[in-house]
N, CA and C of each residue as an Amber inpcrd file, in Angstrom:
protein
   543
 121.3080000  51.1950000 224.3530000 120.1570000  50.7650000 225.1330000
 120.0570000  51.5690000 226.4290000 120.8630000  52.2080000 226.8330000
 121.4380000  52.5940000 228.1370000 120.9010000  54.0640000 228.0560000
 121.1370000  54.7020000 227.0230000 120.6510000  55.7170000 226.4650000
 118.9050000  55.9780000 226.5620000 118.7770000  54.9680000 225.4460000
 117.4130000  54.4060000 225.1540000 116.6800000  54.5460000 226.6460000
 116.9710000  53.9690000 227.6180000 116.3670000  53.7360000 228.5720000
 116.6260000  55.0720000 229.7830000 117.2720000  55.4450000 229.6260000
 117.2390000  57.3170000 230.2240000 116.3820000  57.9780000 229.6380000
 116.0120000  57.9510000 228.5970000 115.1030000  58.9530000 227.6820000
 114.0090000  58.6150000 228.2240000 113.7440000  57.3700000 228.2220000
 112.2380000  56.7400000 228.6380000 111.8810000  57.1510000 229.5790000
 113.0110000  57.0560000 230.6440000 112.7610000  57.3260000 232.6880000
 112.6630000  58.5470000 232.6590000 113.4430000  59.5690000 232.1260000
 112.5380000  60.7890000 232.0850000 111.4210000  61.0020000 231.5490000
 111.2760000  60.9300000 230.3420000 109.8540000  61.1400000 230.1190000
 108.6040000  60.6020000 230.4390000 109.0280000  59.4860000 230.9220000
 107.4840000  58.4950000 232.5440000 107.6690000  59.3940000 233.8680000
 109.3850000  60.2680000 233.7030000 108.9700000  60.6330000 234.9410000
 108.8610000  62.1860000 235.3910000 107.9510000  62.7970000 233.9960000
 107.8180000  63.8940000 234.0030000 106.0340000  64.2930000 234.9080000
 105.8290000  65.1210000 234.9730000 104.6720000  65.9950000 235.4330000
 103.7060000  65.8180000 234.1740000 104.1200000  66.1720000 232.9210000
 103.0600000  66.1340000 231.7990000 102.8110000  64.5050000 231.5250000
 103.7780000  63.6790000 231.6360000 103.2700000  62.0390000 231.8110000
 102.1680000  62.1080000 232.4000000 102.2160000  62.2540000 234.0130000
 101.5770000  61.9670000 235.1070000  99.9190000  62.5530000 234.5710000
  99.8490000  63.8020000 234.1100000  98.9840000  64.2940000 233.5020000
  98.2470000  64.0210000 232.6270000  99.0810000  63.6360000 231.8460000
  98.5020000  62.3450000 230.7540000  97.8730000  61.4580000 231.1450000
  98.4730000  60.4970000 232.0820000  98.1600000  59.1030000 232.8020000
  96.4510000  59.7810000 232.9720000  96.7700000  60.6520000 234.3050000
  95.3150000  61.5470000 234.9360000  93.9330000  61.2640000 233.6590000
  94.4240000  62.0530000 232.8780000  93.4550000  62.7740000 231.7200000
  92.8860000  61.3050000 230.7710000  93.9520000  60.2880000 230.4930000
  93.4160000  59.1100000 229.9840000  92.9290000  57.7620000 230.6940000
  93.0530000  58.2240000 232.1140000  92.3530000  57.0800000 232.7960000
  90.8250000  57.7110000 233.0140000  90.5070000  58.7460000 233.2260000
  89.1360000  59.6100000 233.3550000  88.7160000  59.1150000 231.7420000
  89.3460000  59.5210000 230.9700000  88.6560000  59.0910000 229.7610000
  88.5060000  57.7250000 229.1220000  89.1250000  56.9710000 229.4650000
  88.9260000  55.6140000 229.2920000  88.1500000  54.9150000 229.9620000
  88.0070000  55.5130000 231.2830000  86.9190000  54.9870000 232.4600000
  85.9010000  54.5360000 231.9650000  85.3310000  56.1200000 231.4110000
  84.1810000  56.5120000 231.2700000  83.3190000  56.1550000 230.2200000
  84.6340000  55.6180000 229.0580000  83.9730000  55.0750000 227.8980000
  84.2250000  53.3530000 228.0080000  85.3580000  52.8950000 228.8300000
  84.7150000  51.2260000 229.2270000  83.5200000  51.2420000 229.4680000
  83.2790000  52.1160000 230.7840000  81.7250000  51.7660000 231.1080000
  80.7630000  51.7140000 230.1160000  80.6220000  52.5890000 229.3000000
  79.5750000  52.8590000 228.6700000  79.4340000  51.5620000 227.6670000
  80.8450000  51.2690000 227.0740000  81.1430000  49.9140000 226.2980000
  80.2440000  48.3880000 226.9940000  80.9030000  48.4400000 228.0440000
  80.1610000  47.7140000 228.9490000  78.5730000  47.6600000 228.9720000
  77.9310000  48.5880000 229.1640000  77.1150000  48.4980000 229.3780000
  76.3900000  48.3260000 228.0650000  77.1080000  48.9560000 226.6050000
  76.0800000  48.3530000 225.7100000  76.0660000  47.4520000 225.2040000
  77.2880000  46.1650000 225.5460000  77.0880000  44.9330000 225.5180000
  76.4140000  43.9610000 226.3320000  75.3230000  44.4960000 227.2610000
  74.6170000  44.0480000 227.8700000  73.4580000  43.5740000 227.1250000
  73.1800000  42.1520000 227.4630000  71.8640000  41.1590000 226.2950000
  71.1230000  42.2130000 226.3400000  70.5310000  42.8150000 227.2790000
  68.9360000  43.2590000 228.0230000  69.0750000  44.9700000 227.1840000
  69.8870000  44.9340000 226.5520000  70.1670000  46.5300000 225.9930000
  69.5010000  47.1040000 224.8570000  68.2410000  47.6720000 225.0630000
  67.7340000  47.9240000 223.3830000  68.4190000  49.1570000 222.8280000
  67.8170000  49.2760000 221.4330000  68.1450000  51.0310000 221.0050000
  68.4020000  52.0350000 222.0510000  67.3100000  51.9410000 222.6000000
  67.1010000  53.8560000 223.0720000  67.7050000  53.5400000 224.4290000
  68.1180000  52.6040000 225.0170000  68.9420000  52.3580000 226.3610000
  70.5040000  52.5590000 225.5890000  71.0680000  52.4010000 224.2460000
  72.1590000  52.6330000 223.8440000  72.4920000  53.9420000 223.8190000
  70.9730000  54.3970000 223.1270000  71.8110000  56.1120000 222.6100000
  71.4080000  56.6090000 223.9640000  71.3220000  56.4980000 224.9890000
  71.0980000  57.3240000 226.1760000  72.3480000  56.9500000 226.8750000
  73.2170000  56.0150000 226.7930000  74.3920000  55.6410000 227.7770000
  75.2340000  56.6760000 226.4080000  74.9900000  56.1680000 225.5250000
  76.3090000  57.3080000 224.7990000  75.9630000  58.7080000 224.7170000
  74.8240000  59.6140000 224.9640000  74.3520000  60.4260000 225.2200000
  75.1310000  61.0960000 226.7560000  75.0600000  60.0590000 227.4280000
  75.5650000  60.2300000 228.7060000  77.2570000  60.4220000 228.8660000
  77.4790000  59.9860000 227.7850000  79.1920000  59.8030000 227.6560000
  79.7800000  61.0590000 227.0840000  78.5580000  61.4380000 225.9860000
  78.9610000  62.4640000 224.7950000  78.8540000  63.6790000 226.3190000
  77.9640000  63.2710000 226.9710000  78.0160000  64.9020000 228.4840000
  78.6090000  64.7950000 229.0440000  79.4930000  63.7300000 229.4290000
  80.6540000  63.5650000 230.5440000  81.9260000  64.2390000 229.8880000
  82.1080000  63.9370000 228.5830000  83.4080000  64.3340000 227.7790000
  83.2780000  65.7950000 227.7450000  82.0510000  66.4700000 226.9520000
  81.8650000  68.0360000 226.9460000  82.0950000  68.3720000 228.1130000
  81.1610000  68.1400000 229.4690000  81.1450000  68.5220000 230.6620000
  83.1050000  68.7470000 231.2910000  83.9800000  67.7030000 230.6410000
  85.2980000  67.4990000 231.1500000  86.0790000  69.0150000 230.4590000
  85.1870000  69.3740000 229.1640000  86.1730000  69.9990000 228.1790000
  86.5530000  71.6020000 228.2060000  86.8290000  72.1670000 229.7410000
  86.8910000  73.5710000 230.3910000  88.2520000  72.9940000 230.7270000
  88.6270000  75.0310000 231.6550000  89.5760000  75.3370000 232.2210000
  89.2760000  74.3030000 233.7030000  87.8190000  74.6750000 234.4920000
  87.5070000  74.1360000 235.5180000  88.0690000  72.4680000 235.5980000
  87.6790000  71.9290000 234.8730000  87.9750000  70.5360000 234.7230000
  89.3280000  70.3460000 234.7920000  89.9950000  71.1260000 233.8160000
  91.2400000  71.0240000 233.7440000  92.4390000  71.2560000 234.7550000
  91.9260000  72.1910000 235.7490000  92.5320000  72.4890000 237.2500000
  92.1640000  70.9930000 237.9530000  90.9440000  70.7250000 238.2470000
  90.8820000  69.2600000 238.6960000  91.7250000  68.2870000 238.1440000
  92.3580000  67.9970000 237.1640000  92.9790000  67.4000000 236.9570000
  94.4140000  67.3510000 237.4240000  95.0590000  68.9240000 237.0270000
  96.1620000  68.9890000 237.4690000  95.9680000  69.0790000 238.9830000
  95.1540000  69.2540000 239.9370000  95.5030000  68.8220000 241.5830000
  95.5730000  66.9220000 241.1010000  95.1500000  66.2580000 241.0080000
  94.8570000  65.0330000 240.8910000  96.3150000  64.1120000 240.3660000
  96.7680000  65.5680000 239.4700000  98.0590000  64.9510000 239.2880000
  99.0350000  65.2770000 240.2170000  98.9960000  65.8470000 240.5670000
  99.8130000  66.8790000 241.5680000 100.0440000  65.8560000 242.6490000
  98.6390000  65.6800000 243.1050000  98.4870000  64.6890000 244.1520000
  99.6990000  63.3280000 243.9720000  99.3950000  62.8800000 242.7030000
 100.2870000  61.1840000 242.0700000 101.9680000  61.7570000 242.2940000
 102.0860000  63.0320000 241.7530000 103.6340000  63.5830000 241.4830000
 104.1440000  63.6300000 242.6290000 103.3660000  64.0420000 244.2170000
 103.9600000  64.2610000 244.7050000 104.2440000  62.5690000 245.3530000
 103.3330000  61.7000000 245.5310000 103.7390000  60.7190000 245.8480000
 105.1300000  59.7710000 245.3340000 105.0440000  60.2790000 243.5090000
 106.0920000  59.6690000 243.1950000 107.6110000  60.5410000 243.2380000
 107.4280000  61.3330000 244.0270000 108.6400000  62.6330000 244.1340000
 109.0690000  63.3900000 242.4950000 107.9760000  63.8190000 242.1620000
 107.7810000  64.0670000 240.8910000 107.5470000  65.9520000 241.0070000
 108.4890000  66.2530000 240.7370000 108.0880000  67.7460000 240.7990000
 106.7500000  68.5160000 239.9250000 105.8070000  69.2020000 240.7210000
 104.3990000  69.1450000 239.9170000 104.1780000  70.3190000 239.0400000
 104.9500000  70.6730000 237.9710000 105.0950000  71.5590000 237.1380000
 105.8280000  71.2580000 235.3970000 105.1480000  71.8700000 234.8530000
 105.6480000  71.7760000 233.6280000 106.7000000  72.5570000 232.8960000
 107.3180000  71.2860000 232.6980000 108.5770000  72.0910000 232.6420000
 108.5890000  72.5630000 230.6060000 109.3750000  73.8790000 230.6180000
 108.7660000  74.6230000 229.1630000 109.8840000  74.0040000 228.2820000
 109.3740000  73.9100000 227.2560000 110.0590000  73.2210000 225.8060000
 110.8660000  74.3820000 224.8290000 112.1260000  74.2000000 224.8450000
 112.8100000  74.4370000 224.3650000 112.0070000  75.4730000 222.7860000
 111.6000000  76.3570000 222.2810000 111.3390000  76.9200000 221.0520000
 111.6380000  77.5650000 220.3660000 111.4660000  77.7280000 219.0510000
 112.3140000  78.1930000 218.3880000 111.5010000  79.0400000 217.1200000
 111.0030000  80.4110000 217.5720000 110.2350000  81.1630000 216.7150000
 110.3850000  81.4970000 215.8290000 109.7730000  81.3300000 214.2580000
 109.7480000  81.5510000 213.2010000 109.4500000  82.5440000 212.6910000
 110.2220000  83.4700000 212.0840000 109.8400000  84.5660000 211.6190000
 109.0840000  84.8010000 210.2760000 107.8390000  84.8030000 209.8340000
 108.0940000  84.9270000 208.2060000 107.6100000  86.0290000 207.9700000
 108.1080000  86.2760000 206.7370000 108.4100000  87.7840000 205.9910000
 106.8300000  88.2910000 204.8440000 106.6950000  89.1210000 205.8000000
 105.2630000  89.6770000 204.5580000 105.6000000  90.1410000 203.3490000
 104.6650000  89.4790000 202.4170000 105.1670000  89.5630000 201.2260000
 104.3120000  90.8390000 200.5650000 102.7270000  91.2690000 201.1010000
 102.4000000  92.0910000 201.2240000 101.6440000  92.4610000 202.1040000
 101.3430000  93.9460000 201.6650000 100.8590000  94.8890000 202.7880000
  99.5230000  94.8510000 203.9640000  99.1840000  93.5130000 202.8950000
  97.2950000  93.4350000 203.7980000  97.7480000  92.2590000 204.2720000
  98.9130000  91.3810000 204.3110000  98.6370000  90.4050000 205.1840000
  98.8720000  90.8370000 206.7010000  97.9890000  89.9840000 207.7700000
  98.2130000  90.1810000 208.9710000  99.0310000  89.0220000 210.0250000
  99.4980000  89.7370000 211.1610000 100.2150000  89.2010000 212.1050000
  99.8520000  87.1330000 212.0850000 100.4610000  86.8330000 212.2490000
 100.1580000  85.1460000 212.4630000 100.2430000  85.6150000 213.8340000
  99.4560000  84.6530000 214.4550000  99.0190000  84.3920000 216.2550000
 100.4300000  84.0260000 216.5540000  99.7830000  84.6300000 217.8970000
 101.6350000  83.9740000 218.6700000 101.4910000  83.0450000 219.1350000
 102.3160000  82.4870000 219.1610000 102.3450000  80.8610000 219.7240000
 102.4230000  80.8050000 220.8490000 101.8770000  79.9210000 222.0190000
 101.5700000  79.4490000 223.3580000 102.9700000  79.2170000 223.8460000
 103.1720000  80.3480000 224.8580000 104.6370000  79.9440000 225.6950000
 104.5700000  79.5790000 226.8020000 103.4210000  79.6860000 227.7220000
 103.1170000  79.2530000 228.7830000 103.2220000  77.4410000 228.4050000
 103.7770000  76.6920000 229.1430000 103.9060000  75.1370000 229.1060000
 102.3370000  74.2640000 229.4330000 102.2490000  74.8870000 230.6460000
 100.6720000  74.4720000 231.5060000  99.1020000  74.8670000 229.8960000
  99.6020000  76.2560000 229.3700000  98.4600000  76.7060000 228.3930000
  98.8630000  75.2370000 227.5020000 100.0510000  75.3170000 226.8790000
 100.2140000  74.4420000 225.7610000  99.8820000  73.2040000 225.4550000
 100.2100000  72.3840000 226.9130000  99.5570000  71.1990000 226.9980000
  97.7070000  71.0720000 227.0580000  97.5980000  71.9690000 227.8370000
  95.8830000  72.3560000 227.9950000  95.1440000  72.0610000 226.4380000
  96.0990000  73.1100000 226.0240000  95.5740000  72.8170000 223.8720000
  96.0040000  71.9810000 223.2820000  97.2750000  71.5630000 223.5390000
  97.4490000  70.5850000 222.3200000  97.3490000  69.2060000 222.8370000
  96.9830000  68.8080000 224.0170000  96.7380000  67.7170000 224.4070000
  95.2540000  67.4790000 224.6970000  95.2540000  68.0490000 226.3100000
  93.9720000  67.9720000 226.8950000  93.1020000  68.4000000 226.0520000
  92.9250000  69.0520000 225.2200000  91.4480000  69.5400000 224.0810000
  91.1680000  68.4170000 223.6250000  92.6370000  68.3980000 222.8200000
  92.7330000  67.7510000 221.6390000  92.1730000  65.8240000 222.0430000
  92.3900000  65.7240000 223.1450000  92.2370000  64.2360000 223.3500000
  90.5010000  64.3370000 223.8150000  89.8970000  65.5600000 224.4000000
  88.6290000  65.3640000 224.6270000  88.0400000  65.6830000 223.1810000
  88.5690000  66.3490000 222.2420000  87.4280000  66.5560000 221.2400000
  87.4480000  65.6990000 220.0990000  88.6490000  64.6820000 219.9860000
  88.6710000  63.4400000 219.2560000  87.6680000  62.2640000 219.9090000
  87.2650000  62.0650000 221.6950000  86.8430000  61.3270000 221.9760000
  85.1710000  61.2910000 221.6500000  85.5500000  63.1510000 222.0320000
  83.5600000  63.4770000 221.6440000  82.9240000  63.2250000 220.2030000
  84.2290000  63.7080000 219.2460000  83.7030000  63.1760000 217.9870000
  83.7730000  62.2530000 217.7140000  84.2050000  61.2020000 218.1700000
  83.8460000  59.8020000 217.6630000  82.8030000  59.3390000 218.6230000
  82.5710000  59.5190000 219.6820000  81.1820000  59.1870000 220.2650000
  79.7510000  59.5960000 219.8390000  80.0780000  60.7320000 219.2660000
  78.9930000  61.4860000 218.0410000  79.1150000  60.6440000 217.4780000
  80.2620000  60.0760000 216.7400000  79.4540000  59.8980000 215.2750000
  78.7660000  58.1210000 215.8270000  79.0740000  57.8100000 216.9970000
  78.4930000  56.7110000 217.1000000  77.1020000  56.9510000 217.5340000
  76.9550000  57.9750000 217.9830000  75.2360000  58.4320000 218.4720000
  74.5900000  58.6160000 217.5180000  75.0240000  59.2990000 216.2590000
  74.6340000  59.5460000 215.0670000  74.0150000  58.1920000 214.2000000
  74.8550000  57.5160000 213.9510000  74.7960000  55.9550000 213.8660000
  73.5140000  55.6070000 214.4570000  73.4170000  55.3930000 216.0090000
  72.5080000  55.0760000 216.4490000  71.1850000  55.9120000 216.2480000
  71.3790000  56.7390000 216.0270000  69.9680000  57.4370000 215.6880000
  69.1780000  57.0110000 214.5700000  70.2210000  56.9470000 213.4960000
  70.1530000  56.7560000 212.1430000  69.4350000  54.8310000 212.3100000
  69.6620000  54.1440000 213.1360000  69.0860000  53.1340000 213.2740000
  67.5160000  53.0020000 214.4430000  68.1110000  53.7560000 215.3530000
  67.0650000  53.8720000 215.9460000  65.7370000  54.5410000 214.8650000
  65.8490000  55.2040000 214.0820000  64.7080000  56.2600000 213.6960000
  64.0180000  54.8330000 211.9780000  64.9280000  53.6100000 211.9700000
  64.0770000  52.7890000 210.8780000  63.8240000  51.6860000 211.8700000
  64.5970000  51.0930000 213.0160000  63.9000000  49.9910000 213.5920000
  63.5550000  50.3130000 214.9850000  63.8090000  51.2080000 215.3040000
  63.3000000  52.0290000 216.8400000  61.4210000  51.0190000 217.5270000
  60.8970000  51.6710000 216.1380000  59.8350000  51.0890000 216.4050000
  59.5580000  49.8940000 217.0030000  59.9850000  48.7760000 216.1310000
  59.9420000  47.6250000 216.7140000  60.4650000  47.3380000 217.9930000
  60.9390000  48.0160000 219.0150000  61.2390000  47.9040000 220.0850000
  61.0470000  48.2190000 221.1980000  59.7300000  48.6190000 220.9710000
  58.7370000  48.8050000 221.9590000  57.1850000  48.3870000 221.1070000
  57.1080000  47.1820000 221.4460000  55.8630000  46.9300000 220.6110000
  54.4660000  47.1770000 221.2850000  54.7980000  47.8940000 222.7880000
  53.4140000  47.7450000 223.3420000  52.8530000  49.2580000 222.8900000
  53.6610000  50.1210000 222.2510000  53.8520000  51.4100000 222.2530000
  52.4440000  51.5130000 220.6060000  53.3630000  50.4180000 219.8860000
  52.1990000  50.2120000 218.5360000  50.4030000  50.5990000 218.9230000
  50.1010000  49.6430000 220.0040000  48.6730000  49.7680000 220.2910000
  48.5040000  51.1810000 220.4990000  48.9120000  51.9200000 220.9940000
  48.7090000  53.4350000 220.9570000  48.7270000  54.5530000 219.9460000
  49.6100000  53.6270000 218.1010000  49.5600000  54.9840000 217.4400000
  48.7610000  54.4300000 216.1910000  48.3530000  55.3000000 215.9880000
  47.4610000  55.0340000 214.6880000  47.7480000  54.3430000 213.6670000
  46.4320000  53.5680000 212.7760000  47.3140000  52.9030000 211.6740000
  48.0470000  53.5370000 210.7010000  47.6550000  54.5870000 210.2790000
  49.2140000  55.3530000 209.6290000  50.0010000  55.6380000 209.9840000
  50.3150000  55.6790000 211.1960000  51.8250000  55.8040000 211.8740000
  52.2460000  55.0800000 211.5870000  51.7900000  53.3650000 212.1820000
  52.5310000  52.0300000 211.7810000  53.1050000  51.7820000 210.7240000
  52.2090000  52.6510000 209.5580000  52.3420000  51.9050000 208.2290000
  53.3390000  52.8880000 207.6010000  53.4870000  54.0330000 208.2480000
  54.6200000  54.8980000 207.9220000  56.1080000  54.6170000 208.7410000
  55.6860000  54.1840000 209.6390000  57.2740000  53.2510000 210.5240000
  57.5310000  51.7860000 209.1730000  56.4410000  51.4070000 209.0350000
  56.8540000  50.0990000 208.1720000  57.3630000  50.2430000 206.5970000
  56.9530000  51.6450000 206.1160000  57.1650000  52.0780000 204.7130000
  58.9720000  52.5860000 205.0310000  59.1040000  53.0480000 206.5590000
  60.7790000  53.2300000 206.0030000  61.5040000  52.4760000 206.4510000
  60.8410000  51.7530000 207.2230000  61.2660000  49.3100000 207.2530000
  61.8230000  49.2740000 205.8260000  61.1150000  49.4180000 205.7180000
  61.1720000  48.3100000 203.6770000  62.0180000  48.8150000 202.8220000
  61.9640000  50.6660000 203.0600000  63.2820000  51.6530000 201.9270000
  64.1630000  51.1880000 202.4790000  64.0620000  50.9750000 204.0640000
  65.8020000  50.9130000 204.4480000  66.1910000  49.5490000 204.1520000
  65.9260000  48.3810000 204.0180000  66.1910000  47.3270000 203.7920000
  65.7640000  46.7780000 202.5320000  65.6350000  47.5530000 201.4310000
  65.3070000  47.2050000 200.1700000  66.9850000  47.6700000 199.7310000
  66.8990000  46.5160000 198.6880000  67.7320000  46.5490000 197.6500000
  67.6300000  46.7480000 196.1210000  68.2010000  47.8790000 195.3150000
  67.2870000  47.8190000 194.2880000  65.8700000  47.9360000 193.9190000
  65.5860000  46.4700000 192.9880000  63.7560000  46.1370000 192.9190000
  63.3670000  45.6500000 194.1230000
């Protein structure tokens, strides 16, 4: 247990923790809010896909080098408070050689030795472009609903479009909610 619990205190009390902490409180923020807000009674369609619209630009907008320096001052800032030295410290590796078997194959990429690059990719990307794609596919979703009952949710909007518009908003009412016959 004694063990157990050294392993832990270092690794809470590393620089790439702290970084972590940084990078998933910005991202969790940002998508409570938005959560929040689309559980609001007063919330129609197109007030939904515009807060997740807004979320899907905050995440892209986060997903640079630029962003990513903001972060590490931010952590920097926490490390130094917690006497946390503000650097990443490099991981032990162990390069694989493999053997061409023929003549047209080419070089495999070299692998990221810089510590600061590595985390940048295999974390920080990786945690913004899992968040963006699942906020897509929830915008997607919403579109896909907005574009059969959209209509009905602004009914003052009806008096303005022609009767074949209506009756073409109401013809993909009925496909989308038909079953079968």
């Amino acid at each position: 247990s004694r063990t157990d619990a050294r392993v832990i205190a270092k690794a809470i009390s590393s620089f790439k923790f702290v970084v972590s902490l940084v990078v998933w409180y910005d991202v969790l923020f940002e998508i409570n809010m938005t959560s929040k807000q689309l559980q609001a009674k007063e919330l129609d369609i197109r007030g939904a896909m515009n807060h997740l619209d807004e979320t899907k630009k905050f995440l892209v907008n986060r997903r640079n080098d630029t962003e990513f320096k903001k972060t590490l001052v931010d952590a920097a800032e926490i490390a130094v408070n917690l006497e946390i030295p503000a650097l990443f410290e490099p991981e032990p590796t162990r390069i694989r050689r493999k053997k061409k078997q023929f003549a047209y194959e080419g070089d495999d990429d070299e692998p990221i030795r810089d510590p600061k690059d590595k985390f940048k990719v295999n974390f920080y990307f990786a945690v913004l472009d899992t968040a963006i794609q699942s906020v897509e596919e929830r915008f997607t979703l919403m579109q896909k609903i907005s574009s059969v009952f959209g209509f009905l949710y602004d009914v003052h909007s009806l008096q303005n479009k022609t009767s074949k518009e209506v009756m073409e908003h109401c013809l993909n009412l009925e496909k989308a909610l038909q079953h079968g016959d």
